[in-house]
One Martini backbone bead per residue (centre of mass of N, CA, C, O) as a GRO file, in nm:
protein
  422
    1UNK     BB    1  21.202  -0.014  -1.913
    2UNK     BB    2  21.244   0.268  -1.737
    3UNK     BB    3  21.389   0.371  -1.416
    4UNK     BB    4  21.241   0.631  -1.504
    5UNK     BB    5  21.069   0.945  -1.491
    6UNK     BB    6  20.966   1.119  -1.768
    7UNK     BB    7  20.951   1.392  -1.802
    8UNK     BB    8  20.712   1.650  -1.667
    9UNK     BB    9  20.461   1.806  -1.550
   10UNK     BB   10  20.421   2.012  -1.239
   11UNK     BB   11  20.271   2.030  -0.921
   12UNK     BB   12  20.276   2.265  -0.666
   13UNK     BB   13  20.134   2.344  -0.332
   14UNK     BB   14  20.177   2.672  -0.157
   15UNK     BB   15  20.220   2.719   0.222
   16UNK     BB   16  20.229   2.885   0.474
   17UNK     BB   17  20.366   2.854   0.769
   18UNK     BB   18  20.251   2.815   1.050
   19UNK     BB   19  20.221   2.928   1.393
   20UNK     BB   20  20.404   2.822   1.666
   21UNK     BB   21  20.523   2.696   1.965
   22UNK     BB   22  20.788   2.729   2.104
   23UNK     BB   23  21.020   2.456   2.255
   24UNK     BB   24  21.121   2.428   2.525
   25UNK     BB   25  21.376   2.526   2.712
   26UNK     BB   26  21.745   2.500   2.817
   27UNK     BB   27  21.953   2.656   3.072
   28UNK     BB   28  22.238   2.786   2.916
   29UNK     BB   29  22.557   2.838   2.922
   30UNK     BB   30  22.772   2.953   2.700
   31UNK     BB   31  22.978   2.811   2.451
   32UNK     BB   32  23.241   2.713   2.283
   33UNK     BB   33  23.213   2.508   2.022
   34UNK     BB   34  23.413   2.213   1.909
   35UNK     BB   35  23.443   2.098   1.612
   36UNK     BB   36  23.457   1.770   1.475
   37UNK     BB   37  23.467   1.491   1.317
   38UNK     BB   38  23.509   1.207   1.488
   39UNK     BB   39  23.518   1.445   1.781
   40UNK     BB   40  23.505   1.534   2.015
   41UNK     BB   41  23.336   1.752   2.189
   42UNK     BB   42  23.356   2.100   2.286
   43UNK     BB   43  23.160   2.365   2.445
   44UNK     BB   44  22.895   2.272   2.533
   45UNK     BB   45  22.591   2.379   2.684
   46UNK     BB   46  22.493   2.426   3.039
   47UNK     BB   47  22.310   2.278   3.266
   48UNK     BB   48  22.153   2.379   3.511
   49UNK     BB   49  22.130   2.297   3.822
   50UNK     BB   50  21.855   2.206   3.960
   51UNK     BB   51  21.530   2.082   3.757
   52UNK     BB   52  21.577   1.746   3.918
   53UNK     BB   53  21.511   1.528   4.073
   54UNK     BB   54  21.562   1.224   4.244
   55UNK     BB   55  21.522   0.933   4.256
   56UNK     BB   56  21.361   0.675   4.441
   57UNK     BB   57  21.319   0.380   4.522
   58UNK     BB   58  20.998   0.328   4.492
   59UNK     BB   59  20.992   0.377   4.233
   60UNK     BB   60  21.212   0.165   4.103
   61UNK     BB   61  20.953  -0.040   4.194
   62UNK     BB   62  20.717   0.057   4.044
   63UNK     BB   63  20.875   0.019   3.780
   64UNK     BB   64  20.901  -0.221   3.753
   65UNK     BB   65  20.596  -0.334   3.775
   66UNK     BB   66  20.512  -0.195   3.489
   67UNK     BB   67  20.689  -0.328   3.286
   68UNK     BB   68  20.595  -0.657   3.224
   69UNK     BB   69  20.883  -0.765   3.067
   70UNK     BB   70  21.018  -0.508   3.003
   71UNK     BB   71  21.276  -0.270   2.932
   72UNK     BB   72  21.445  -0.010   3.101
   73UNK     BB   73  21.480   0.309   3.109
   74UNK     BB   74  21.768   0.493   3.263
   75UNK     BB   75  21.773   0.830   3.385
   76UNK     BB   76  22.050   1.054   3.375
   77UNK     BB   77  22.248   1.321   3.539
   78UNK     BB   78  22.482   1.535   3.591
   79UNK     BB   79  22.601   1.856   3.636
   80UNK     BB   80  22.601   1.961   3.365
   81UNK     BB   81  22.324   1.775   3.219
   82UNK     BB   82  22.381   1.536   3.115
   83UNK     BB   83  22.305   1.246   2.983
   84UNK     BB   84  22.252   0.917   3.108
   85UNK     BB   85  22.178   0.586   2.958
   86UNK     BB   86  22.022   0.279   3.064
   87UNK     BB   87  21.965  -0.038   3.004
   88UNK     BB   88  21.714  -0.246   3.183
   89UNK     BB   89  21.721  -0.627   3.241
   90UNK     BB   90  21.469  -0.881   3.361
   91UNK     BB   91  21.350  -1.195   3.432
   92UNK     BB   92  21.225  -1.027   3.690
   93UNK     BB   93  21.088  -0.813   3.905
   94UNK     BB   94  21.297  -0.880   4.101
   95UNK     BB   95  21.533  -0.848   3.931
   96UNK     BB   96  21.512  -0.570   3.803
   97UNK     BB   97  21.503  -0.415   4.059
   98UNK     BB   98  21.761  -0.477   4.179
   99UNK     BB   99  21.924  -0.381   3.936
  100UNK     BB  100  21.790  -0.061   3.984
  101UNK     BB  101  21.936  -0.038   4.226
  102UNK     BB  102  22.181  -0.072   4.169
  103UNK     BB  103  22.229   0.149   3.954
  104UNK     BB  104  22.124   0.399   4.107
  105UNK     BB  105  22.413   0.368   4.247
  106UNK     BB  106  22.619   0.421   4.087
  107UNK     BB  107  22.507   0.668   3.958
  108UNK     BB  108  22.547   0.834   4.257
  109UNK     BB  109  22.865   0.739   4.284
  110UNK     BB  110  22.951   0.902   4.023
  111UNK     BB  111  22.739   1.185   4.056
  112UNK     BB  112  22.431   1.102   3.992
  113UNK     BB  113  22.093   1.139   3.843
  114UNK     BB  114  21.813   0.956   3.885
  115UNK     BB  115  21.502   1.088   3.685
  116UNK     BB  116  21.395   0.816   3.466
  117UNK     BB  117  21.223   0.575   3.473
  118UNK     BB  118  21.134   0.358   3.176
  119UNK     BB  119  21.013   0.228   2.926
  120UNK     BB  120  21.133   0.076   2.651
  121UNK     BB  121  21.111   0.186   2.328
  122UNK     BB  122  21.044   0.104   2.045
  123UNK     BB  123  21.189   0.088   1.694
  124UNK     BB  124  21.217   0.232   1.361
  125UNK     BB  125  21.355   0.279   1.051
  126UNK     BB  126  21.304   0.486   0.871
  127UNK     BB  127  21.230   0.576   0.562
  128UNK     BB  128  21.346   0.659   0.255
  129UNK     BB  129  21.304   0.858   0.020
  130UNK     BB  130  21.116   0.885  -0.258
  131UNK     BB  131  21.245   1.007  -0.588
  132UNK     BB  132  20.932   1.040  -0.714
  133UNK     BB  133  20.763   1.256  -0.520
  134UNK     BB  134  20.781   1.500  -0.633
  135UNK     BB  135  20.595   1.403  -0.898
  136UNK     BB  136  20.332   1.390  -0.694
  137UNK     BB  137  20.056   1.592  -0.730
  138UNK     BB  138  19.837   1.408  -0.586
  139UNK     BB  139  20.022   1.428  -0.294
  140UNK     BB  140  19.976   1.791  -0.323
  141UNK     BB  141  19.658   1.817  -0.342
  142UNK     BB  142  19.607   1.629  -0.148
  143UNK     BB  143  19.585   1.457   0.178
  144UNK     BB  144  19.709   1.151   0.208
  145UNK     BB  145  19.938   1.160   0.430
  146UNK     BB  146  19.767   1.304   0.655
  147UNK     BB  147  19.585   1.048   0.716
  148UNK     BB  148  19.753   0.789   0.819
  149UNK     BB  149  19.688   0.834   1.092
  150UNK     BB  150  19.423   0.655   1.055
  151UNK     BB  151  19.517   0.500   0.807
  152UNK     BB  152  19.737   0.330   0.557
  153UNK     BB  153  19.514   0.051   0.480
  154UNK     BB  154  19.562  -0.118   0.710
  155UNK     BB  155  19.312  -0.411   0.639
  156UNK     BB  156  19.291  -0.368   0.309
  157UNK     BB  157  19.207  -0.529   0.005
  158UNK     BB  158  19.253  -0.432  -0.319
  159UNK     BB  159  19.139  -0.534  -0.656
  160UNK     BB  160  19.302  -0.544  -0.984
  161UNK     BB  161  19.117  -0.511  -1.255
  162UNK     BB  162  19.302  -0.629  -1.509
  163UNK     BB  163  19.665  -0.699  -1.674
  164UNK     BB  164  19.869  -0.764  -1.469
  165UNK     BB  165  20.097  -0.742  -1.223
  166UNK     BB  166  20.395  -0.662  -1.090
  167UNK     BB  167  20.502  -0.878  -0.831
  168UNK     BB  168  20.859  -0.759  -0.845
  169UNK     BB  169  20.832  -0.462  -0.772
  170UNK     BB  170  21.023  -0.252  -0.608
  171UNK     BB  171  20.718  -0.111  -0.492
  172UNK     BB  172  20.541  -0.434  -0.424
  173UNK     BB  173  20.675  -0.597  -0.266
  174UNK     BB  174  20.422  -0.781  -0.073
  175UNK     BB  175  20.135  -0.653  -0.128
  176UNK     BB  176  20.036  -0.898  -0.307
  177UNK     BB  177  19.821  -1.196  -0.185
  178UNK     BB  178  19.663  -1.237  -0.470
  179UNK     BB  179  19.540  -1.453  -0.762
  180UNK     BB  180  19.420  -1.414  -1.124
  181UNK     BB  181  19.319  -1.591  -1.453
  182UNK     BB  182  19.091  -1.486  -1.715
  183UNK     BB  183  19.222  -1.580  -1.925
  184UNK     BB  184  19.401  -1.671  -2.277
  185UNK     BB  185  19.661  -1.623  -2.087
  186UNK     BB  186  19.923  -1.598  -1.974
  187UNK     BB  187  20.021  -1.418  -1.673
  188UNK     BB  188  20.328  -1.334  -1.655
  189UNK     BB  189  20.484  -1.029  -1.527
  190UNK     BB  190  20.314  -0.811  -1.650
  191UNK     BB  191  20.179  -0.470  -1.657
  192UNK     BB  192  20.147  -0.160  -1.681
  193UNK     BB  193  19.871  -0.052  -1.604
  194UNK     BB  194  19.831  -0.238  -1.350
  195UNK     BB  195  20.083  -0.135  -1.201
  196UNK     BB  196  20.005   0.177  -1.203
  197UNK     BB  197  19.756   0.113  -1.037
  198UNK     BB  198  19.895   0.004  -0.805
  199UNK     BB  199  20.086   0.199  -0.712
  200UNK     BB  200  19.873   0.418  -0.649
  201UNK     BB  201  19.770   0.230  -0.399
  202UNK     BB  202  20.080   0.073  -0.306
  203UNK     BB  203  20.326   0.204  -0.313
  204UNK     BB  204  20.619   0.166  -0.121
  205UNK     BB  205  20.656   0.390   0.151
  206UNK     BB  206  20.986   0.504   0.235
  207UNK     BB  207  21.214   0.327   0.061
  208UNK     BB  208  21.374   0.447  -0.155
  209UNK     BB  209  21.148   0.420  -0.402
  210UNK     BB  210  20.999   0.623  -0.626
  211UNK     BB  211  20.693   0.555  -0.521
  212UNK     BB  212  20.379   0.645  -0.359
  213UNK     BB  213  20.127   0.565  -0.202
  214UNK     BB  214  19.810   0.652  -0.100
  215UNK     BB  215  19.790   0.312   0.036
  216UNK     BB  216  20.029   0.159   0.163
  217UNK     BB  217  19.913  -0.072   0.373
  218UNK     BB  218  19.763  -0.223   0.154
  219UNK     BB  219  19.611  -0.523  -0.007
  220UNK     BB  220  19.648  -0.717  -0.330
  221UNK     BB  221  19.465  -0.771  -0.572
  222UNK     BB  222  19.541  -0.998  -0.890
  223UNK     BB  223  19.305  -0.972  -1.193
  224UNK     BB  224  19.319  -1.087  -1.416
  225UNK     BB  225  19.137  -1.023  -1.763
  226UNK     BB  226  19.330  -0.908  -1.904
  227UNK     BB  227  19.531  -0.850  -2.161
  228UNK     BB  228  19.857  -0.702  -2.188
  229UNK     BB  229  19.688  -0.508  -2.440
  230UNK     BB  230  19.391  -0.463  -2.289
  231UNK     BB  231  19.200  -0.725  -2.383
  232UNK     BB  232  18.883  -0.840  -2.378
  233UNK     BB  233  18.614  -0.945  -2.173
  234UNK     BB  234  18.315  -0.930  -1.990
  235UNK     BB  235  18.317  -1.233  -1.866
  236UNK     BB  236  18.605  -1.182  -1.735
  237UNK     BB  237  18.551  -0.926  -1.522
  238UNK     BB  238  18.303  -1.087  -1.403
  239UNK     BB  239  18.470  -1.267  -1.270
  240UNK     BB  240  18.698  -1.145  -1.138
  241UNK     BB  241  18.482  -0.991  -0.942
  242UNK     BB  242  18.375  -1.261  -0.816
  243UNK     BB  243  18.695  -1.351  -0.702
  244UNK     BB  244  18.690  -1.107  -0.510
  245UNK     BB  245  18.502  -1.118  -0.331
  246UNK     BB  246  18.568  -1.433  -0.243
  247UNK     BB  247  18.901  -1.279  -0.147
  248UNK     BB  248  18.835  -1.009   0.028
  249UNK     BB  249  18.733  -0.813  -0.088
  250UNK     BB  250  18.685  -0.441  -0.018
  251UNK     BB  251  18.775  -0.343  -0.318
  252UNK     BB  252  18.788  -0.348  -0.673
  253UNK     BB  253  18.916  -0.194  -0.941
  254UNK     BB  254  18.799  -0.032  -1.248
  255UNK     BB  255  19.033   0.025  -1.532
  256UNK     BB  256  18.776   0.005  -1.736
  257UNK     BB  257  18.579  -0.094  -2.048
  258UNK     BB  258  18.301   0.014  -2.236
  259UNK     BB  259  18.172   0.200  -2.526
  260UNK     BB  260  17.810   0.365  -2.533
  261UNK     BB  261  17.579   0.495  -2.641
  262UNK     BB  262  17.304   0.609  -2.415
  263UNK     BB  263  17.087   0.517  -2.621
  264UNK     BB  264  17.293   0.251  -2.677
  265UNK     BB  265  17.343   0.031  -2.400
  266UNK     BB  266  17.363  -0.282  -2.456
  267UNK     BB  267  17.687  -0.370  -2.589
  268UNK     BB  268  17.753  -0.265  -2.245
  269UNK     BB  269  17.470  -0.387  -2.080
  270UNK     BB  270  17.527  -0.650  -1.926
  271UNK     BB  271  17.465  -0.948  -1.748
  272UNK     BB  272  17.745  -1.021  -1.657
  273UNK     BB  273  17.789  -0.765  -1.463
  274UNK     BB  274  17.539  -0.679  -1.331
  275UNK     BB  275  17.596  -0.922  -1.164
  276UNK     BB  276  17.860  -0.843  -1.034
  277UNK     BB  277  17.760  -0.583  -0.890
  278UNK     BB  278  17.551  -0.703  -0.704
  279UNK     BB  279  17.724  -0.896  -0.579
  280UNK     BB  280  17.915  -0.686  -0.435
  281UNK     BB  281  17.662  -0.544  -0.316
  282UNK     BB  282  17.571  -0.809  -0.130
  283UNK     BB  283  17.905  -0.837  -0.031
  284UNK     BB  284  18.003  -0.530   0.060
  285UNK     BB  285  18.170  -0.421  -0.190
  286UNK     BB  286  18.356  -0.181  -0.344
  287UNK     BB  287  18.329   0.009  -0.650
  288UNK     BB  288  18.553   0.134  -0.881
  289UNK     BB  289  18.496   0.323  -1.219
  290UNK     BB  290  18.608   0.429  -1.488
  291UNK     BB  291  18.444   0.673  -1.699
  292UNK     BB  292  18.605   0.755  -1.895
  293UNK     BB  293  18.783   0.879  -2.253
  294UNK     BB  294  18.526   1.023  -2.416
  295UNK     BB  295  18.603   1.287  -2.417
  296UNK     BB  296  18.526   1.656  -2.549
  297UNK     BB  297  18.612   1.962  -2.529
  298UNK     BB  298  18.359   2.070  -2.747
  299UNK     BB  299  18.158   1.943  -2.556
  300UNK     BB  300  17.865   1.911  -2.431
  301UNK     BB  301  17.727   1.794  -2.199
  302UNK     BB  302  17.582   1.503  -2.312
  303UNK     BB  303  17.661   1.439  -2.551
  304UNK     BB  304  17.547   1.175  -2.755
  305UNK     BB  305  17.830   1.163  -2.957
  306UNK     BB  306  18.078   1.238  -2.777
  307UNK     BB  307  17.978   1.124  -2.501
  308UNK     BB  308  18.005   0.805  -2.429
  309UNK     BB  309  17.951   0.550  -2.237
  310UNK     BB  310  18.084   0.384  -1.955
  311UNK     BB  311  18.144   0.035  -1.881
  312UNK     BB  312  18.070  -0.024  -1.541
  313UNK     BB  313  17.986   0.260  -1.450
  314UNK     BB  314  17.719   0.319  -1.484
  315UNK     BB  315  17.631   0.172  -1.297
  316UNK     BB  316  17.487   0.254  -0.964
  317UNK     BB  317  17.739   0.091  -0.745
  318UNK     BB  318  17.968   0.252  -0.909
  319UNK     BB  319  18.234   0.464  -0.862
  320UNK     BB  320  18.265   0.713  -1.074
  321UNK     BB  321  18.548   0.862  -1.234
  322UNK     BB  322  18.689   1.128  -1.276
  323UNK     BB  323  18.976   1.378  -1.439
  324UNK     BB  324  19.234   1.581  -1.321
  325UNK     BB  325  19.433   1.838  -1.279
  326UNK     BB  326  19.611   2.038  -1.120
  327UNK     BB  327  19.421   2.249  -1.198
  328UNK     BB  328  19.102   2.163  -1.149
  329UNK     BB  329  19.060   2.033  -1.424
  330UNK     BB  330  18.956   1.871  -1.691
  331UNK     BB  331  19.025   1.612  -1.856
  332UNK     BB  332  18.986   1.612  -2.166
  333UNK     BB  333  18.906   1.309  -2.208
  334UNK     BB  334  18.696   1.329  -1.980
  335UNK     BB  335  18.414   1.202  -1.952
  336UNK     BB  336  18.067   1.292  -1.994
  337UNK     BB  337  17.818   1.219  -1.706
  338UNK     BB  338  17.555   1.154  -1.503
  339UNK     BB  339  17.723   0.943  -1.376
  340UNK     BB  340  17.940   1.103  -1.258
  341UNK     BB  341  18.021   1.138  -0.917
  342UNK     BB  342  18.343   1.199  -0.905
  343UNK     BB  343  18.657   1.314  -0.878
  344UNK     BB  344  19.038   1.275  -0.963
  345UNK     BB  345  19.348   1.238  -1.009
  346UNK     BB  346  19.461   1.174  -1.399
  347UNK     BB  347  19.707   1.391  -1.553
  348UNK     BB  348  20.018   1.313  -1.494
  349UNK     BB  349  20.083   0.992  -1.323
  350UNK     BB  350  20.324   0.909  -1.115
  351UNK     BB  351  20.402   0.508  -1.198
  352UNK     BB  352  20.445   0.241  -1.225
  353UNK     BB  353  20.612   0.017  -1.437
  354UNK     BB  354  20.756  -0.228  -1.592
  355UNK     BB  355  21.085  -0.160  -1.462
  356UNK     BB  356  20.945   0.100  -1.348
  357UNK     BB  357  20.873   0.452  -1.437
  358UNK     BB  358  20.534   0.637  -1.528
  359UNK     BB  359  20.377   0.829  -1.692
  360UNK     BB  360  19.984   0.860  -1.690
  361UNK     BB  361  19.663   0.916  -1.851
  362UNK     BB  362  19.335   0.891  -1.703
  363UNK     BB  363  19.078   0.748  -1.519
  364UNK     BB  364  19.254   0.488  -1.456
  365UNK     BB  365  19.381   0.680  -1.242
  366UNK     BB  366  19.176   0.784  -1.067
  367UNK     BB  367  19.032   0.560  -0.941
  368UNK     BB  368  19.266   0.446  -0.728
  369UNK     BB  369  19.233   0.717  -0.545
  370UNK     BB  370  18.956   0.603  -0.452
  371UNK     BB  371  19.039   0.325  -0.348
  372UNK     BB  372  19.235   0.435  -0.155
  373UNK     BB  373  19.032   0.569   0.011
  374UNK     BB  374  18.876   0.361   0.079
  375UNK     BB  375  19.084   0.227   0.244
  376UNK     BB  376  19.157   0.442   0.454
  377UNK     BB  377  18.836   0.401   0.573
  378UNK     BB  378  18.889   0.112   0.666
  379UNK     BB  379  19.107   0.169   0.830
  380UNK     BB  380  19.008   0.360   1.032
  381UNK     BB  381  18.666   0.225   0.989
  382UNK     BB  382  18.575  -0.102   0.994
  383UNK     BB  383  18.265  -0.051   1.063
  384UNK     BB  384  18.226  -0.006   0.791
  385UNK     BB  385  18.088   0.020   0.545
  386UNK     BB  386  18.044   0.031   0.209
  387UNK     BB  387  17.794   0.220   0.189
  388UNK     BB  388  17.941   0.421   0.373
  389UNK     BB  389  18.207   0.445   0.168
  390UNK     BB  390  18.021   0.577  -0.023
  391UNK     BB  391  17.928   0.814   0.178
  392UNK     BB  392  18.174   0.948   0.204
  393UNK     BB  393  18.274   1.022  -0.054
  394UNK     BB  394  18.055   1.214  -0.159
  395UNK     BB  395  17.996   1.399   0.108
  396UNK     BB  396  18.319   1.512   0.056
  397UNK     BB  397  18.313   1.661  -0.180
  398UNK     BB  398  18.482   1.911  -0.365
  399UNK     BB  399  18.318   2.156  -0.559
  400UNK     BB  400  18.316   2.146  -0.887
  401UNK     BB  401  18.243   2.353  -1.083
  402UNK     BB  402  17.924   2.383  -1.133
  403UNK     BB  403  17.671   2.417  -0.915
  404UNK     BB  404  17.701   2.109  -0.844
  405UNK     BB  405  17.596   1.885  -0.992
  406UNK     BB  406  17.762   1.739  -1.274
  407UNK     BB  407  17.947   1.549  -1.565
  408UNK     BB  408  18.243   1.647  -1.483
  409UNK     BB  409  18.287   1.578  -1.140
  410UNK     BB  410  17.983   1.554  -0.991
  411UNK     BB  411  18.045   1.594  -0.667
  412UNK     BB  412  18.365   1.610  -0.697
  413UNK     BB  413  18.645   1.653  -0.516
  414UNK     BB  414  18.784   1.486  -0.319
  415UNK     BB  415  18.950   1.433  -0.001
  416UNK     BB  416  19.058   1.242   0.268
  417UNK     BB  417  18.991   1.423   0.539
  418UNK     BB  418  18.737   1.399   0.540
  419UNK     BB  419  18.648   1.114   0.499
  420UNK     BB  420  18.883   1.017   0.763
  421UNK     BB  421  18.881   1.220   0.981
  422UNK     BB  422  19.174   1.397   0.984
   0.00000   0.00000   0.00000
């Protein structure tokens, strides 16, 4: 498999930039500033002096007993108001205190002004750009990233019950927690599919590889149920939901089904997902599933001979997810049924595949995107139950299509900000 994404359309939504309001300057005699890299600058504007008072010793030992054992950063200007900083640490309070009495005595013998002790905070390299975060268009349509801010996942489980993930793609390295095989072959190295679901909920942000997850803070289970082309049984993916329940999963995400006409859903609504489904929902654990792949661009709603229902979506339980296009289109793919909840972006999806990344689309696409959304709601909100978080996301869908529910969209396309509350 190619490590790069081949070419495919794309959009982004671009939106004129806030008004805000420029930030405080410093008055400054202008001079001609003389750059070379890797030489002195000079000529750089100088700050009038007597902006800032200098501290008394009363504070410096204030501030010794606040830092609580941790490094103080000193901070002084010269005449000319260049900044001057230097980490002061002590074994003792009042180690520290003395060591700053002595700092701000040499800096004022110096010439200088010391101006402000405090905690020196810790601070961590952000990572480098992501390179194919560019061609993610649904977290352009989306403001996934700007949720973070509320819990970017960190603290919530996602379940990936599918065909097997790559636990060593260098875009999910330490992701996985725990995993299970209910199949009939080897769990090997993982398959696409389920690799692709992995990464749109959780693939590692800012690392400078890839692509971004929608809830890159997330751990996910690697549930593997399918055979690595995709086939299994019904009684394999119900044993997978028993054992992520069982295993701490906070979300399911069920990117898989069978497909049956509405009027005879016998032999896809067995006893043995139902069964499933109920354990899920009386173990607090929310399930979300993709709603189907079956759907019909000339057929109207509901049409029972194009468009059959996919389980277990149809089930009560699961958010069933429809899927849409950059321009808020049904994906003409995309089941229509009376089952479908919300919709979310599933249209030509770049994501995670073993050995490298590639679009993909479907509603397996769109469903981690809801995954990933009631992650972040658990991380914002961990008091919430999975009912409240499955009634966070469907009251804050915005209606897409025919107003009110519909069978193309369900309440609409989900909001990822009005969810957690960003």
């Amino acid at each position: 498999m190619p490590g790069g994404v081949p070419p495919g359309p794309t959009s982004t939504t671009t939106t004129a930039k806030p008004t805000t309001t420029a930030k405080p300057t410093t008055t400054t005699t202008a001079l001609a500033a003389s750059r070379s890299c890797g030489s002195p600058v000079s000529g750089l504007g100088v700050r009038v002096p007597g902006e800032v008072e200098p501290l008394d010793e009363g504070q410096l030992a204030t501030a010794a007993a606040d830092a609580d054992g941790a490094p103080v950063a000193v901070t002084a200007v010269d005449d000319g108001g260049r900044p001057i900083v230097e980490q002061v640490d002590g074994a003792t309070q009042d180690d520290l205190h003395q060591q700053l009495v002595e700092v701000a005595r040499r800096l004022a013998a110096e010439g200088h002004r010391v101006v402000a002790v405090e905690p020196d905070r810790p601070v961590s390299a952000l990572g480098a750009p992501d390179p194919f975060r560019g061609v993610q268009w649904p977290l352009d349509r989306l403001p996934f990233e700007a949720s973070w801010t509320h819990g970017d996942g960190t603290g919530a489980c996602v379940a990936v019950v599918d065909n097997g993930v790559q636990r060593n793609h260098p875009d999910l390295v330490g992701r996985v927690a725990a995993g299970t095989n209910e199949t009939d072959e080897a769990l090997g190295a993982g398959a696409d599919h389920a690799t692709h679901v992995a990464g749109v909920i959780a693939a590692v942000a800012g690392n400078g590889v890839g692509v971004s997850g929608a809830a890159p803070g997330a751990r996910l289970l690697d549930v593997k149920v399918l055979r690595a082309a995709g086939t299994g049984f019904d009684s394999w993916v119900a044993a997978g939901v028993v054992w992520a329940v069982d295993h701490g999963a906070d979300v399911v995400n069920l990117s898989l089904g069978a497909s049956c006409a509405p009027l005879v859903p016998a032999p896809c609504r067995t006893a043995a997902m139902e069964q499933a489904m109920d354990y899920a929902e009386a173990h607090g654990v929310l399930v979300v599933a993709a709603a189907g792949n079956d759907g019909d661009p000339d057929s109207p709603p509901g049409n029972p001979e194009l468009n059959w229902w996919s389980w277990p979506a149809a089930f009560d339980w699961p958010i069933a997810v429809a899927s849409t296009a950059a321009d808020d289109s049904r994906s003409p793919s995309s089941t229509q049924a009376s089952y479908v909840d919300v919709a979310a972006p599933g249209d030509t999806v770049a994501s995670t595949v073993v050995g490298g990344y590639a679009y993909m689309t479907g509603t397996s696409m769109a469903a981690p995107h809801v995954s990933a959304l009631a992650a972040l709601i658990r991380s914002a909100r961990p008091s919430d139950t999975a009912a409240q978080i499955r009634a966070r996301i469907l009251a804050t869908a915005a209606d897409l299509g025919a107003p009110g529910p519909d069978d193309q969209f369900g309440l609409g396309l989900i909001q990822p900000a009005a969810a957690t509350g960003a």
